[in-house]
N, C-alpha and C positions, 0 to 999 in steps of 0.2 A: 441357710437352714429353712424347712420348709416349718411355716406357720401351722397349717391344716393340709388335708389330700384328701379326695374323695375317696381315692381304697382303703384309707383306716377306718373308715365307715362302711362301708360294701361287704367288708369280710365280718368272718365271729357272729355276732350275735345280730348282724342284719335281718331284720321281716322278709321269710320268703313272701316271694308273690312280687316283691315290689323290685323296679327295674333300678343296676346299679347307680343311673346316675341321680336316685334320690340321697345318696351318700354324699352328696353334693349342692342337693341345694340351701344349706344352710350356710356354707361357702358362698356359694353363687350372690346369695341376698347381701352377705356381707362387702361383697367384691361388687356388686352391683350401687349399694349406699356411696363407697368407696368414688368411684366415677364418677357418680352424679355430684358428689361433693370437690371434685377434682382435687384430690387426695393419692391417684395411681400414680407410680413412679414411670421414670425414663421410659424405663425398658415399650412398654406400650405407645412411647412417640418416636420411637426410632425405625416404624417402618409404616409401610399405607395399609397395609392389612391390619395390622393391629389397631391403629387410626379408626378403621372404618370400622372394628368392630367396637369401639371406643363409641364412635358415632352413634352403631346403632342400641347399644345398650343405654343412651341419652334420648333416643329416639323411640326408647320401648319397640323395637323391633326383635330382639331377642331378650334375653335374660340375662340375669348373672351368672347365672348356672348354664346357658349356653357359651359365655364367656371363659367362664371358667373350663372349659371341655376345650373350646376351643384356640384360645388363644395360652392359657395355663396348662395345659396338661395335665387338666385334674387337679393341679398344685397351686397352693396357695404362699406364695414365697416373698420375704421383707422386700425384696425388688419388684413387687409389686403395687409397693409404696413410696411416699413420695417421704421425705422426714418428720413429717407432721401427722401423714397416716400412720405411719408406722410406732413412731410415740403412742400416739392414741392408741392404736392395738394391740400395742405392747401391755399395757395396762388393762382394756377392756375385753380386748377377746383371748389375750393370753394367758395374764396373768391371773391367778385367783386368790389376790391379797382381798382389802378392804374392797366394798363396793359392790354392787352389781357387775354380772360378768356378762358377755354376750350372749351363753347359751342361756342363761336362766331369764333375760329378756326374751330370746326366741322362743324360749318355752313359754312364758306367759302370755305371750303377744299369739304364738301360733300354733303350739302343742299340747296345751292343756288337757284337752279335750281329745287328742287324739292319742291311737297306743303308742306312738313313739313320733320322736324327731323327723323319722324319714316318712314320717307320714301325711307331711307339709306338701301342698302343694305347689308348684313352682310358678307363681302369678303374679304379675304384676298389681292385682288388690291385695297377695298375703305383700307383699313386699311396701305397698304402701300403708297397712298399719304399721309393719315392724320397722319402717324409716322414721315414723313420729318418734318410737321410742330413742332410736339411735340419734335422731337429731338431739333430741335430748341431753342423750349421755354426753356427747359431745360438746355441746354447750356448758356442761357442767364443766366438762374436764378443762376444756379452754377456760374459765372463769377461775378454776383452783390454778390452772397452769401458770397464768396472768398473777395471780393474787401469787404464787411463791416465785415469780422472777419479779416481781415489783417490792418485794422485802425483803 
């Protein structure tokens, strides 16, 4: 089941002007925290292409949102995770129980100020505020995770 896709964002009520695959870089940012935290599933080490764009999105040579187009197909899918990503995303960027959700971080971290979501730019400085936050989230969720397997 696909988590996110950049065309449910491209289509409907997209900002003309702006190029499809800004429907995508709030995917991309996520998929990109994702790797640097080595948190992507299998599927990404079962071949040298994927590898190497694994490499370069460690190496800030592309983005996530480059990753995302290319090595995803636009698609942001649970086998893109590894079972510790995917927990975690399950809860933060999925679900919308208790807590802060991913978009309402992306939004305070990088959209406030702008008319919408897709009007984030895809960079490596938006990416490195909205990684403070998520390292964050993360740290919290591992610390509650720990605290109800330890009682």
């Amino acid at each position: 089941m696909a988590i996110d896709r950049a065309d449910w964002h491209h289509g409907g009520d997209f900002p003309s002007g702006l190029p499809d695959e800004n429907g995508g870089t709030h995917i991309g940012m996520y998929l990109a925290w994702v790797i640097n935290n080595q948190l992507e599933g299998e599927i990404h080490h079962e071949d040298e292409d994927s590898e190497q764009l694994l490499a370069q999105v460690r190496n800030r040579e592309i983005t996530g949102r480059d990753f995302l187009f290319q090595a995803c197909d636009e698609k942001f899918w649970e086998s893109n995770l590894n079972a510790e990503g995917l927990a975690f995303t399950q809860q933060y960027y999925v679900t919308t129980g208790s807590g802060p959700t991913y978009f309402e971080d992306y939004i305070a971290a990088l959209a406030e100020e702008l008319p919408s979501i897709y009007h984030v730019e895809d960079t490596w400085e938006n990416y490195d505020i909205l990684s403070k936050r998520l390292d964050q989230r993360f740290r919290g969720w591992k610390a509650e995770r720990s605290k109800s397997i330890n009682n």
